[in-house]
C-alpha positions in Angstrom: -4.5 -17.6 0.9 -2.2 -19.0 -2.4 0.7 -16.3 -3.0 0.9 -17.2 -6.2 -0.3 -14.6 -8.4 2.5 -14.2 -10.6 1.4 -17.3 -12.7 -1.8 -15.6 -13.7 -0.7 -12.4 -14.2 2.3 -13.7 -16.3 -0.3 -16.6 -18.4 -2.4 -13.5 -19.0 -0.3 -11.2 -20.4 1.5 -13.7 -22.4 -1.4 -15.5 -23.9 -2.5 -12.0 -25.1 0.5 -10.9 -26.7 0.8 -14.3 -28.6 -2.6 -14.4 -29.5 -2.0 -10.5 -30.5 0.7 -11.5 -33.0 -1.0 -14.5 -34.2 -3.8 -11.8 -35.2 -1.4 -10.3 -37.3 -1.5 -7.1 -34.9 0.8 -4.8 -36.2 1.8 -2.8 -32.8 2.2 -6.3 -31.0 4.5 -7.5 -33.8 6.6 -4.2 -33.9 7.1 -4.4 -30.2 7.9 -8.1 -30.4 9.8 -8.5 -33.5 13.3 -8.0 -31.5 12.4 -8.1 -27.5 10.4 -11.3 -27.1 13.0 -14.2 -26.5 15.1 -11.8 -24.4 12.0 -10.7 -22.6 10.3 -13.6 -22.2 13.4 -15.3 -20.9 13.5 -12.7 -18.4 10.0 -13.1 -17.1 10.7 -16.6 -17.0 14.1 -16.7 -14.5 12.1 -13.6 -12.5 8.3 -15.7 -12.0 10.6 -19.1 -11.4 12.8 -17.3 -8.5 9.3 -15.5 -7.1 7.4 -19.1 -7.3 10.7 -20.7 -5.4 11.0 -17.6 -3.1 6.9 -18.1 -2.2 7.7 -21.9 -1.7 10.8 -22.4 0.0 12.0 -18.4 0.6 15.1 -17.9 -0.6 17.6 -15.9 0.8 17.5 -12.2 -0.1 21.1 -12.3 -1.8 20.0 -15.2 -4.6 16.9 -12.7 -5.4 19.0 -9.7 -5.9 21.6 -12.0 -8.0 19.0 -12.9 -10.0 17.6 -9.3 -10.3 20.8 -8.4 -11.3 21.2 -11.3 -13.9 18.1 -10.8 -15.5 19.0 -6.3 -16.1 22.5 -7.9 -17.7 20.5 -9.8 -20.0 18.5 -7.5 -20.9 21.3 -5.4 -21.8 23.0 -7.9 -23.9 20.0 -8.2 -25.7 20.0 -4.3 -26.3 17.0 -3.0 -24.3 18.6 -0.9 -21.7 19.0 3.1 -20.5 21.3 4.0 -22.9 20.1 8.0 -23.4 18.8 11.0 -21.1 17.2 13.8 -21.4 19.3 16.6 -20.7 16.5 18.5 -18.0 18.6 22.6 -19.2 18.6 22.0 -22.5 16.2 19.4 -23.9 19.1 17.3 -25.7 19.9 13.7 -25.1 23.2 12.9 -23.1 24.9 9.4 -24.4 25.2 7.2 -21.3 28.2 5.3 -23.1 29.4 2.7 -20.0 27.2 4.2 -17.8 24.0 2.9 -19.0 25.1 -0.4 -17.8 24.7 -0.1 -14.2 22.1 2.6 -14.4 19.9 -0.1 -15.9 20.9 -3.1 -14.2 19.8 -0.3 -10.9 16.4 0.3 -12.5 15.6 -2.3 -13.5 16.8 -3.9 -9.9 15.1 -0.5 -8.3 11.9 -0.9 -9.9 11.4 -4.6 -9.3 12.2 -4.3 -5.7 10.3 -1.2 -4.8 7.0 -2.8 -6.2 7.8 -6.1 -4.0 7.9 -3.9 -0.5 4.8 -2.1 -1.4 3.4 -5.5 -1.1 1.9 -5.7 2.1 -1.7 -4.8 2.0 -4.5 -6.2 -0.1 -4.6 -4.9 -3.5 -1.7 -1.9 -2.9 1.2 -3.5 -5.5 -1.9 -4.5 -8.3 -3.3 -1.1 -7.9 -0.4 0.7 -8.2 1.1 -1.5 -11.0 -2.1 -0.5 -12.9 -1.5 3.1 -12.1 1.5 2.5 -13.7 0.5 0.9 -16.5 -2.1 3.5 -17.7 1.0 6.4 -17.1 3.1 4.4 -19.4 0.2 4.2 -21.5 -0.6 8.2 -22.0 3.2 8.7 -22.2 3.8 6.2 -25.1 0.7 7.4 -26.7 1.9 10.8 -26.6 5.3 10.5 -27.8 3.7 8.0 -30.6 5.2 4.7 -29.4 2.2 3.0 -29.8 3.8 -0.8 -29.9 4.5 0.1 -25.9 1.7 1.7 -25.2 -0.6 -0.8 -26.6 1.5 -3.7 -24.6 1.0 -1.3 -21.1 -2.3 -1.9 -22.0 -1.8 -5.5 -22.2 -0.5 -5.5 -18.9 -2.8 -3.2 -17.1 -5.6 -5.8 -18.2 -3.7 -8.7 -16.9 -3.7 -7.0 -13.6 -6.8 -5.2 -14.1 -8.1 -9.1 -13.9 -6.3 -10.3 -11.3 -6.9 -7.8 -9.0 -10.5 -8.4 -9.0 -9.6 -11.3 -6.8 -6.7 -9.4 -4.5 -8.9 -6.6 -2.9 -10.1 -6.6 0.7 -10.8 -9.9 1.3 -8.2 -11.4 -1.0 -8.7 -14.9 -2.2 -5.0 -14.4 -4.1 -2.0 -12.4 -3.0 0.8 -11.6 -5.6 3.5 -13.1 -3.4 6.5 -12.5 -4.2 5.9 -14.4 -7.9 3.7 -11.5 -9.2 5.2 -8.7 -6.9 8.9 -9.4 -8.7 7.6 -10.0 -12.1 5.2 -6.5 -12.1 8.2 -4.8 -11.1 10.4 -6.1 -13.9 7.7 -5.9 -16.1 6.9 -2.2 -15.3 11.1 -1.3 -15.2 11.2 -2.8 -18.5 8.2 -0.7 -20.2 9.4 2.7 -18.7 12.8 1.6 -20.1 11.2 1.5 -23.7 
Protein backbone atom coordinates (compact mmCIF):
# COMPACT_ATOMS: atom_id res chain seq x y z
CA UNK A 1 0.00 0.00 0.00
CA UNK A 2 1.86 3.60 -1.33
CA UNK A 3 2.35 5.92 1.94
CA UNK A 4 2.29 8.66 0.00
CA UNK A 5 -0.74 10.60 0.64
CA UNK A 6 0.73 13.80 1.34
CA UNK A 7 1.16 14.58 -2.43
CA UNK A 8 -2.60 14.46 -3.06
CA UNK A 9 -3.67 16.02 -0.20
CA UNK A 10 -1.08 18.91 -0.67
CA UNK A 11 -1.98 19.07 -5.05
CA UNK A 12 -5.55 19.33 -3.76
CA UNK A 13 -5.54 21.87 -1.51
CA UNK A 14 -3.22 23.96 -3.48
CA UNK A 15 -4.82 23.65 -6.87
CA UNK A 16 -7.95 24.95 -5.06
CA UNK A 17 -6.61 27.87 -3.43
CA UNK A 18 -4.91 28.95 -6.79
CA UNK A 19 -7.73 28.29 -8.79
CA UNK A 20 -9.68 30.23 -5.78
CA UNK A 21 -7.67 33.41 -6.39
CA UNK A 22 -7.57 33.18 -10.00
CA UNK A 23 -11.53 33.42 -9.50
CA UNK A 24 -11.03 36.53 -8.10
CA UNK A 25 -12.35 35.05 -4.68
CA UNK A 26 -12.19 37.68 -2.29
CA UNK A 27 -11.72 35.44 1.16
CA UNK A 28 -9.01 33.35 -0.74
CA UNK A 29 -7.19 36.53 -1.77
CA UNK A 30 -7.45 38.15 1.80
CA UNK A 31 -6.07 35.04 3.28
CA UNK A 32 -3.40 34.86 0.63
CA UNK A 33 -2.42 38.31 -0.06
CA UNK A 34 0.51 38.12 2.77
CA UNK A 35 0.90 34.23 3.91
CA UNK A 36 1.29 32.35 0.59
CA UNK A 37 5.07 32.31 -0.23
CA UNK A 38 5.85 31.79 3.43
CA UNK A 39 3.21 29.21 3.65
CA UNK A 40 3.68 27.45 0.69
CA UNK A 41 7.41 27.36 1.33
CA UNK A 42 6.60 25.73 4.38
CA UNK A 43 4.34 22.96 3.04
CA UNK A 44 7.03 22.48 0.60
CA UNK A 45 10.26 21.70 3.04
CA UNK A 46 7.45 19.72 5.45
CA UNK A 47 5.82 17.20 2.22
CA UNK A 48 9.66 16.94 0.84
CA UNK A 49 11.06 15.72 4.42
CA UNK A 50 7.65 13.35 4.85
CA UNK A 51 8.14 11.96 1.02
CA UNK A 52 12.10 11.39 2.02
CA UNK A 53 11.16 10.15 5.51
CA UNK A 54 8.40 7.51 3.62
CA UNK A 55 11.40 6.62 1.22
CA UNK A 56 14.45 6.35 2.88
CA UNK A 57 13.25 7.08 6.85
CA UNK A 58 15.15 9.59 8.21
CA UNK A 59 16.27 9.79 11.50
CA UNK A 60 13.83 11.33 13.98
CA UNK A 61 16.30 14.30 14.84
CA UNK A 62 16.42 15.75 10.94
CA UNK A 63 12.36 15.68 11.17
CA UNK A 64 12.19 17.62 14.35
CA UNK A 65 14.99 20.06 12.87
CA UNK A 66 13.02 20.55 10.09
CA UNK A 67 9.82 20.93 12.24
CA UNK A 68 11.49 23.38 14.04
CA UNK A 69 12.84 25.29 10.84
CA UNK A 70 9.78 25.46 9.22
CA UNK A 71 7.75 27.30 12.96
CA UNK A 72 10.98 29.87 12.66
CA UNK A 73 9.92 30.67 9.29
CA UNK A 74 6.85 31.03 9.85
CA UNK A 75 7.60 33.45 12.43
CA UNK A 76 9.88 35.50 10.37
CA UNK A 77 7.25 35.83 8.04
CA UNK A 78 4.88 37.10 10.85
CA UNK A 79 2.31 34.39 11.31
CA UNK A 80 2.99 33.18 14.81
CA UNK A 81 1.23 33.10 18.62
CA UNK A 82 2.04 36.34 19.44
CA UNK A 83 -1.38 37.14 21.83
CA UNK A 84 -3.58 35.12 24.50
CA UNK A 85 -6.52 35.28 25.88
CA UNK A 86 -6.28 36.15 29.35
CA UNK A 87 -8.92 32.99 30.69
CA UNK A 88 -9.93 35.69 34.37
CA UNK A 89 -10.41 38.49 32.66
CA UNK A 90 -11.11 38.24 28.88
CA UNK A 91 -8.07 40.58 27.81
CA UNK A 92 -5.22 39.74 25.63
CA UNK A 93 -1.74 39.16 27.24
CA UNK A 94 1.28 40.26 24.77
CA UNK A 95 3.55 37.28 24.40
CA UNK A 96 6.58 39.68 23.55
CA UNK A 97 9.72 36.91 23.29
CA UNK A 98 7.75 34.36 24.33
CA UNK A 99 5.72 33.87 21.34
CA UNK A 100 8.72 32.58 19.70
CA UNK A 101 9.12 29.30 21.25
CA UNK A 102 5.48 28.96 22.09
CA UNK A 103 4.92 28.74 18.35
CA UNK A 104 7.86 27.00 17.07
CA UNK A 105 6.21 24.24 20.20
CA UNK A 106 2.83 24.31 18.41
CA UNK A 107 3.39 24.38 15.55
CA UNK A 108 6.17 21.38 16.35
CA UNK A 109 3.25 19.90 18.90
CA UNK A 110 0.64 19.93 16.44
CA UNK A 111 2.51 18.42 13.57
CA UNK A 112 3.78 15.62 15.57
CA UNK A 113 0.77 14.68 17.49
CA UNK A 114 -1.24 14.16 14.14
CA UNK A 115 1.84 11.87 12.83
CA UNK A 116 1.53 9.31 16.02
CA UNK A 117 -2.18 9.12 15.66
CA UNK A 118 -1.23 7.62 12.46
CA UNK A 119 -1.57 4.07 12.85
CA UNK A 120 -4.92 2.86 11.91
CA UNK A 121 -6.79 3.24 8.71
CA UNK A 122 -8.44 6.43 8.26
CA UNK A 123 -7.76 7.71 12.23
CA UNK A 124 -5.17 10.96 11.29
CA UNK A 125 -7.72 11.85 7.90
CA UNK A 126 -10.68 11.59 10.10
CA UNK A 127 -9.55 13.53 12.74
CA UNK A 128 -7.72 16.14 10.57
CA UNK A 129 -11.28 16.72 9.14
CA UNK A 130 -12.73 16.96 12.58
CA UNK A 131 -10.47 19.56 12.87
CA UNK A 132 -10.93 21.29 10.05
CA UNK A 133 -14.70 21.72 10.39
CA UNK A 134 -13.88 23.15 14.39
CA UNK A 135 -11.59 25.61 12.85
CA UNK A 136 -14.31 26.21 10.44
CA UNK A 137 -17.31 27.11 13.06
CA UNK A 138 -14.72 29.01 15.09
CA UNK A 139 -13.53 31.31 12.26
CA UNK A 140 -17.04 31.69 11.17
CA UNK A 141 -17.95 32.78 14.46
CA UNK A 142 -15.44 35.25 15.25
CA UNK A 143 -15.93 36.57 11.44
CA UNK A 144 -12.60 35.41 10.03
CA UNK A 145 -14.04 34.19 7.10
CA UNK A 146 -10.70 34.17 4.77
CA UNK A 147 -9.63 31.04 7.40
CA UNK A 148 -12.61 29.64 7.64
CA UNK A 149 -13.34 29.38 4.09
CA UNK A 150 -9.46 27.88 3.59
CA UNK A 151 -10.37 25.11 6.65
CA UNK A 152 -12.85 24.32 4.27
CA UNK A 153 -10.48 24.07 1.59
CA UNK A 154 -8.60 21.70 3.51
CA UNK A 155 -11.32 19.53 5.02
CA UNK A 156 -12.27 18.83 1.28
CA UNK A 157 -8.82 17.92 0.27
CA UNK A 158 -8.98 15.38 3.01
CA UNK A 159 -12.58 14.76 2.80
CA UNK A 160 -11.27 13.35 -0.83
CA UNK A 161 -8.62 11.56 0.10
CA UNK A 162 -9.94 9.78 2.74
CA UNK A 163 -12.35 8.10 0.59
CA UNK A 164 -9.46 5.93 -0.40
CA UNK A 165 -7.79 5.52 3.38
CA UNK A 166 -10.71 3.79 5.22
CA UNK A 167 -10.78 0.06 6.11
CA UNK A 168 -9.25 -1.44 3.38
CA UNK A 169 -6.92 1.34 2.49
CA UNK A 170 -5.59 1.60 -0.94
CA UNK A 171 -3.43 4.91 0.29
CA UNK A 172 -1.97 5.62 3.70
CA UNK A 173 -0.86 9.20 4.59
CA UNK A 174 2.61 8.16 5.59
CA UNK A 175 4.44 10.26 7.09
CA UNK A 176 4.18 12.85 3.81
CA UNK A 177 0.49 13.61 4.57
CA UNK A 178 0.54 12.83 8.41
CA UNK A 179 3.46 15.83 8.83
CA UNK A 180 1.92 18.17 6.35
CA UNK A 181 -2.01 17.91 8.06
CA UNK A 182 -0.36 18.65 11.22
CA UNK A 183 1.44 21.79 10.07
CA UNK A 184 -1.32 22.60 8.04
CA UNK A 185 -3.89 22.33 10.94
CA UNK A 186 -1.10 24.20 13.63
CA UNK A 187 -0.95 26.84 11.17
CA UNK A 188 -4.88 27.51 10.81
CA UNK A 189 -5.55 27.31 14.63
CA UNK A 190 -2.62 29.81 14.77
CA UNK A 191 -4.65 32.30 12.49
Amino acid sequence: TPLLGGIPIFLAFNLTLFVGYALNNVYIREFLRDKWKPLFLCQIIILVVGILDDVINLKPRLKFLTQIFAGSLLLFFGIGIHNITNPFSGGMINLGLLSIPITILWVVGITNALNLIDGLDGLAAGTSLIVCIAIFGISFFFQNIGISFVSLILAGSVLGFLRYNFHPAKIFLGDSGSLLLGFMLAVLSIQ
